[in-house]
N, C-alpha and C positions, 0 to 999 in steps of 0.2 A: 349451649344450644340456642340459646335466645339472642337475635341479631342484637346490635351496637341501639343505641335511643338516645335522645340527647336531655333526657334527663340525670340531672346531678349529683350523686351521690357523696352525701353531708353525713357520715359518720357522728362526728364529735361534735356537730353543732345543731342540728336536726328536731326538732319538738315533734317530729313524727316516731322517730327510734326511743324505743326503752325499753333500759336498762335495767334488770330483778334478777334477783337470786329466789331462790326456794324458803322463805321464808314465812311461815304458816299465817295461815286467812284467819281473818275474826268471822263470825257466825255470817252476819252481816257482809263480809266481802265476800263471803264465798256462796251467797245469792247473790248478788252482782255478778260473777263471776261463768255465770252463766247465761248471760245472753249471748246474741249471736251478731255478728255483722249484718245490717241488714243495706242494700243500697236503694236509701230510698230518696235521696235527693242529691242535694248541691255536693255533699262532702260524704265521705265516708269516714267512717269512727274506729278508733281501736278498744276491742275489749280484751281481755282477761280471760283465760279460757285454761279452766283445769287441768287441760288435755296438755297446758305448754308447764306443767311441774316439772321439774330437771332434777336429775342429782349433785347436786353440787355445781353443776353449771348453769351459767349466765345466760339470757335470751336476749335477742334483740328483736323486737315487732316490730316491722316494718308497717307503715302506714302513709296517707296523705302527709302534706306539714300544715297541718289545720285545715277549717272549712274554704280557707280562700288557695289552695295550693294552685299555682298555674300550670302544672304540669296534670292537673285532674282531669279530664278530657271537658267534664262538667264545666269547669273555669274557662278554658280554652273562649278565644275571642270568637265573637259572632260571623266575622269572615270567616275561620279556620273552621266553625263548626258547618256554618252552612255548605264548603269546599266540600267534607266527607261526606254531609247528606244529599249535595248532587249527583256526587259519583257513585253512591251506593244507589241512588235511584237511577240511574243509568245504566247502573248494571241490573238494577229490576226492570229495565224497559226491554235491554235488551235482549234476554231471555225468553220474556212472554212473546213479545216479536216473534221469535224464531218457532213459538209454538203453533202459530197460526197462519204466519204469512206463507206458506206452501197450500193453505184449504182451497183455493179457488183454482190451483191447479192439482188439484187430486187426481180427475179427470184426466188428465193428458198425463200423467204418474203411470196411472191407473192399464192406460192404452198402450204405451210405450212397454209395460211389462205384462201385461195381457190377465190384467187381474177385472173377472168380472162380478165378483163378491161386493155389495154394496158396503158388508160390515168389513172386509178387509181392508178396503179405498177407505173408508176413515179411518180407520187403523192407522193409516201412513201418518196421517195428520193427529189424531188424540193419544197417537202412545208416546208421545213425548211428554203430554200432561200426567201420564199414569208415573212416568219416572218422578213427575213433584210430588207425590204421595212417600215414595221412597228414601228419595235422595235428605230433605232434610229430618229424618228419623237421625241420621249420622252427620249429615253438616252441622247440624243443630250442636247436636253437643260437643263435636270435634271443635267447635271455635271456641267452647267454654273451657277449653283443657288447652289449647295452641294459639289462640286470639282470634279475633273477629277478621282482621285485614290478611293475614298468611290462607286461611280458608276462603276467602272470597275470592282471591288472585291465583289458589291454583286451580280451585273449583272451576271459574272462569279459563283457564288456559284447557283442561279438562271437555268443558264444553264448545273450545273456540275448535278443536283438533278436530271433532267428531261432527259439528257439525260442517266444515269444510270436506272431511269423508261421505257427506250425503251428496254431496253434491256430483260426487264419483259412482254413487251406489248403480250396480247393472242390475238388482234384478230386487225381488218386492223382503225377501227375508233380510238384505244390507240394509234397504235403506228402514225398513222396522227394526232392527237392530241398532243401526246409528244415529235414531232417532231417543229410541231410549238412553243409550247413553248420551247422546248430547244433552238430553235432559235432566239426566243425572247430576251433571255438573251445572246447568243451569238453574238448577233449582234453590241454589246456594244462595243465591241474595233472598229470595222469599222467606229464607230460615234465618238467617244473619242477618239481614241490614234489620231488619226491626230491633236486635239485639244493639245495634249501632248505635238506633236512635236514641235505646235505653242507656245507653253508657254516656250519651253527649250531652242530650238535653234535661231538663228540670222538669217535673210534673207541670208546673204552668206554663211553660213554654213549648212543649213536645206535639201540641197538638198541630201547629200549623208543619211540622216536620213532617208529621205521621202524614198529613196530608197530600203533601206531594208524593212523599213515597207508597201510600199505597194505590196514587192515582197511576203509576207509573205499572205493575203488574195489569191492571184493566185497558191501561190505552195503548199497551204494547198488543196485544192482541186485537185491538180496533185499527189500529194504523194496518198491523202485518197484512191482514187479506188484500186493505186496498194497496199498499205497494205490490203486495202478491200479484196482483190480478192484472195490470199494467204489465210486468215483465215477462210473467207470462205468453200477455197476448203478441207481445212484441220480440216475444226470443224464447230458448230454452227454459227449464221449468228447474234446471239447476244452479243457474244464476240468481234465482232466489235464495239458497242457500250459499252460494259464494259472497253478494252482496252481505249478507247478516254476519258474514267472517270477518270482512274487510269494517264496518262499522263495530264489529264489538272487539278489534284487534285497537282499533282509534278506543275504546274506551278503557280497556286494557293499560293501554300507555298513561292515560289521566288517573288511574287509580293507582299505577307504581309510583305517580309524584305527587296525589294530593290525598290519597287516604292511607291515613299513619292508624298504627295502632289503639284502639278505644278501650279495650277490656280490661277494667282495673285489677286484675288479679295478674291475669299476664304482666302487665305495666309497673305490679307493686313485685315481681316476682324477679324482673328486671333488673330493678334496685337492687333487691335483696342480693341479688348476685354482684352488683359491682360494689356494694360493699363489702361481698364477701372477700374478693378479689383485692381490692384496697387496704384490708385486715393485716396486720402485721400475723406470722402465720402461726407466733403461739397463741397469740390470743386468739383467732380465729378457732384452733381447735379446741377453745377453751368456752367459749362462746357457740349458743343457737341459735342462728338467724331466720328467723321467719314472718312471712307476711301476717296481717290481718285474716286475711281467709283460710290460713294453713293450720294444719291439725297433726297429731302424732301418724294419722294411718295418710297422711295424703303422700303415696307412693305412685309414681304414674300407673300399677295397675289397678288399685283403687279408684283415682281418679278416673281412670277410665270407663272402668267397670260401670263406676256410679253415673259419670257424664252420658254413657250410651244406653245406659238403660233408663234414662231421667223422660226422655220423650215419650217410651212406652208406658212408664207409670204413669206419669202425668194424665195419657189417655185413658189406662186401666181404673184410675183412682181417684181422679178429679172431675166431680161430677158438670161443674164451669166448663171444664173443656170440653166434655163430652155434649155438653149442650149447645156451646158456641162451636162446638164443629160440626154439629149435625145442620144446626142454622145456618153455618157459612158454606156449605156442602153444598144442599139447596141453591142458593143465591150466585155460587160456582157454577153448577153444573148450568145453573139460568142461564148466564153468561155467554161460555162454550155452547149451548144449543143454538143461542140466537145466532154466536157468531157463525155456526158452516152451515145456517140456513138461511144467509141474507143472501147470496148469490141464486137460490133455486127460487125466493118469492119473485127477484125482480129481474131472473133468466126465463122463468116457464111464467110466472104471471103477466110481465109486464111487456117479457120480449125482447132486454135490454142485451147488449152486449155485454163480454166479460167484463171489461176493461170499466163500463159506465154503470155495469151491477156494484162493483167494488165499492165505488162513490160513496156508496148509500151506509155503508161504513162509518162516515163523517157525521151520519143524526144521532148514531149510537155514541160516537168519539165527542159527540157537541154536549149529548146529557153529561157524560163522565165530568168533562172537563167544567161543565156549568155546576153540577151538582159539589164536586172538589172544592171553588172557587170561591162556593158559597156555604161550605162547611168550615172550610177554613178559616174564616172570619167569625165562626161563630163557636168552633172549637173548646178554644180558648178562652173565647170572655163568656161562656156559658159556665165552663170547669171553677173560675175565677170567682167567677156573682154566687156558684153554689158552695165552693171552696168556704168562703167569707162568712157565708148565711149558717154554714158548720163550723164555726168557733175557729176557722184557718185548718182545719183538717179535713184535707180533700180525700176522697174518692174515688176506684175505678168508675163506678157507677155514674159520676157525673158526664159522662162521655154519652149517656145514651139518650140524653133528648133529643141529638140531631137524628137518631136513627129512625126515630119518629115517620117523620115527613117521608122518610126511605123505603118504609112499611108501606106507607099508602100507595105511591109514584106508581111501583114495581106492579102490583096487580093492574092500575090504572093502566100504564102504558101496556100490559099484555092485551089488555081487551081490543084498544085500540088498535091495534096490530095485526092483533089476530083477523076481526073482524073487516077493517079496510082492505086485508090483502086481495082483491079481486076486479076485474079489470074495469067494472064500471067505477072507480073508488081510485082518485091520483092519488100517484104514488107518493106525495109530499102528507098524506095522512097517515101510509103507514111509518115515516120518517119521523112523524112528529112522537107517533108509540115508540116507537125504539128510544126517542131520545128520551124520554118519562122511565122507559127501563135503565136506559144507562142513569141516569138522577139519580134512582132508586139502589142501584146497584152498588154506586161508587157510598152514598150514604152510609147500610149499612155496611161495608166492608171495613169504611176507615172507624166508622164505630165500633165494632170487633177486635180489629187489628190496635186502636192505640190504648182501649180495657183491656185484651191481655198484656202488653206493655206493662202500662199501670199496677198490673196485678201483681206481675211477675217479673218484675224488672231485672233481677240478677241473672232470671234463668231464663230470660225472654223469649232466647233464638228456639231455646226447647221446647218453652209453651206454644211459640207460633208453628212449630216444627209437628206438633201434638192434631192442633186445631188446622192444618195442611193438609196432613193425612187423610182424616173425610173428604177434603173439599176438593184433593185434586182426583180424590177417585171417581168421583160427579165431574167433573171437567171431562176426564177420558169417558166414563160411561154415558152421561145423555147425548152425547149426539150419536154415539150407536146407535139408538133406540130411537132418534127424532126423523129419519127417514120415513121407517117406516110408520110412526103413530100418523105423522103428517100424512102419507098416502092414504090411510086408513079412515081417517077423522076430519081431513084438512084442516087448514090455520086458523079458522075459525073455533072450532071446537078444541082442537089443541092448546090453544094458547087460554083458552078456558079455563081445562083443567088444569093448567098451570099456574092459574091468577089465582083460581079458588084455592089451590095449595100453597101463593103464597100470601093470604090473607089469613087463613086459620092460622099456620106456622108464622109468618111473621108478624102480623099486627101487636098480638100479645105479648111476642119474645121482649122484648125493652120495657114492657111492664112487669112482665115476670123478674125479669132479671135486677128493674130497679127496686124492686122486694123484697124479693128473696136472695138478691149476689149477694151481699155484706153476710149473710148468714151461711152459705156456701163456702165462702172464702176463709170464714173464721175455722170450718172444719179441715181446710188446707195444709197439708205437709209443705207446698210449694211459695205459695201466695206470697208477697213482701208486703204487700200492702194491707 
């Protein structure tokens, strides 16, 4: 079942395959004998594992061929790695795109089908973020059983069909239906590419990775309005939806030629099959071939069983994720309210047209991209300086000083926002708040996003898939609810209570967590690190 890879299958010469009979443990091996594969860096290691006793027959474990193997995804050259982490962030761009760029024409959606429900006109636009809650509960762990690239290319063709179907939709229940499932399928790179990043790069390397990719879920939703909002003014409101087919069909094609397989269980599982196939065929039935990760019950409905229930537990049981999802939840749903309320501060306050409200897009799009830019550089040699200063054993934990400065920004730039929105006050004041949010935002996300990584490197796509679920159900629910508090309270007061909520919840979170995570972690079923 596993496609053709141009890895080499070396039977007889190999220092990763060996060879044992059932020949009884001393005291001493058989503590050894029980650890576990962990992936926590450059190479993976082969253990011994009780579970592979044979009766009379031969095993062969499959593994890397030592820590320098070039076929490890890890080894892989700095071109070839950087090639998957553009296309996997390309495919996180353009998903969030597709979640937002329709909000500035809700309105004309709205009219055309005669919906005069305020909560239903957002609907059109956040029930596509409500499928991200959903969808990687099962992307997540379907890539850890079938690979990381086979789930992101059909997820992607999944979401390419459905959302060219919105663009067809006649009446308001299609295009909420095809909204959702286009989302469904879009939500695949949110849950997997993090998994990507964990299977390509090095703890001290990952962080300028994580960077770009997690900037790319935030400025696809910053770009989409303001493309939105131009095509709209100038043509049908379903050509926004047709454009996002034809761009993510172009991304489509870059990821059937430059992202290969990453998932070393899949990859060592590969092998193990063409050597099995290579095998002269009594020895073969003489002989058990199996990988490093494989165990007596791994049968695909164990595997499964275990792989799709892995995101649920994770949430039910790990109190890390339950925390960093409720924080990243918050700082989501932040996100999404600002974004379907920047057309109404600077359509009803300022007066602007659609097309020159969208613009304003770009102060929000300039924090993201400033904030990324400058985390990225500091990622790493921050992880690095505290790695050193702990005897060379690093930490999730050391990820979270830049979240810091992210705490502060985010209250900072609401007030400002809040407060400038009114017509004696240019509008280049409330742009300057937006951008201090976007800062704040992108901070701590990529802070979040490359600790769980770190944490949970083998099972990544599931942690991230775990800590998802809060955050994309705040994505779809506050801007329900920012209509009206705004009518109610205006932007002043509103953006208020928002700063005040994320100064108590955030300022503390990166102290708490630099605390007390290492102690969190250690009570972990999941944790690798």
């Amino acid at each position: 079942m596993q496609p053709s890879s141009n890895l080499t299958p070396t039977p007889s010469t190999t220092s990763s395959v060996h060879e044992r009979t059932s020949i009884p443990a001393t005291a001493s091996e058989k503590k050894d004998e029980t650890a576990i594969p962990i992936d926590d860096g450059a190479s993976e290691r082969t253990r011994a594992d009780p579970q592979f006793a044979d009766n009379g027959q031969n095993s062969l474990i499959i593994d890397w061929e030592g820590p320098d193997d070039p076929q490890n995804p890890k080894n892989w050259t700095f071109k070839h790695k950087w090639a998957a982490t553009t296309v996997v962030s390309a495919f996180t761009f353009t998903s969030p795109l597709a979640s937002s760029m329709c909000a500035p024409a809700s309105s004309k959606m709205a009219e055309e089908f005669g919906v005069h429900s305020i909560v239903v006109t957002e609907m059109m636009t956040s029930t596509f973020v409500l499928a991200y809650a959903v969808g990687p509960l099962f992307l997540g762990p379907l890539s850890e059983i079938f690979g990381r690239s086979r789930v992101l290319q059909l997820a992607n063709l999944w979401f390419l069909a459905w959302n060219l179907g919105c663009g067809f939709a006649q009446n308001t229940g299609e295009i909420i239906a095809f909204r959702f499932l286009a989302g469904l399928g879009g939500s695949a790179p949110l849950a997997v590419g993090g998994g990507v990043l964990g299977d390509l790069w090095s703890p001290e390397q990952r962080g300028k990775a994580m960077a770009i990719y997690s900037l790319a879920p935030l400025l696809g939703p910053v770009i989409g309005p303001m493309a939105g909002a131009w095509i709209a003014q100038k043509t049908t409101w379903r050509w926004i939806f047709w454009s996002i087919t034809i761009a993510d069909a172009a991304v489509q094609a870059l990821g059937l030629v430059y992202l290969q397989e990453t998932f070393a269980p899949t990859l060592l599982a590969r092998k193990a099959d063409r050597i099995r196939k290579a095998m002269d065929q009594e020895k073969a039935n003489m002989t058990r071939i199996r990988t490093v990760y494989d165990s007596d019950d791994r049968h695909w409905q164990n595997i499964m069983k275990k792989a799709l229930l892995r995101p649920f537990s994770l949430f039910i049981r790990e109190p890390i994720i339950q925390l960093l999802g409720l924080y990243m939840a918050f700082v989501y749903g932040l996100l999404y309210l600002f974004l379907t309320t920047i057309p109404t501060i600077f359509q009803d306050v300022y007066h602007q047209k659609l097309g020159i409200s969208g613009l304003h897009y770009l102060a929000f799009g300039f924090g993201l991209v400033l904030g990324a830019q400058i985390n990225m550089r500091f990622l790493d040699y921050i992880y690095k300086r505290l790695k050193d200063k702990n005897g060379g054993v690093g930490r999730p934990e050391f990820r979270l000083p830049t979240m810091l400065p992210g705490t502060i920004l985010m209250p900072v730039g609401l007030f400002i926002a809040g407060w400038a929105a009114r017509p004696s006050v240019h509008w280049i004041v409330v742009d300057i708040g937006m951008a201090f949010v976007g800062a704040g935002v992108i901070l701590n996300f990529q802070g979040v996003q490359t600790y769980v990584v770190d944490a949970f490197t083998l099972h990544a796509a599931s942690a991230l898939a775990a800590v998802a679920f809060l955050r994309s159900l705040c994505g779809f629910g506050f801007p329900l609810f920012a209509p009206s508090m705004y009518n109610a309270l205006g932007f002043g007061k509103g953006d208020t209570i928002l700063a005040c909520v994320a100064i108590v919840i955030g300022c503390p979170s990166p102290i708490l967590f630099w605390k007390y995570g290492e102690r969190i972690r250690r009570a972990s079923m999941h944790a690798t690190a």
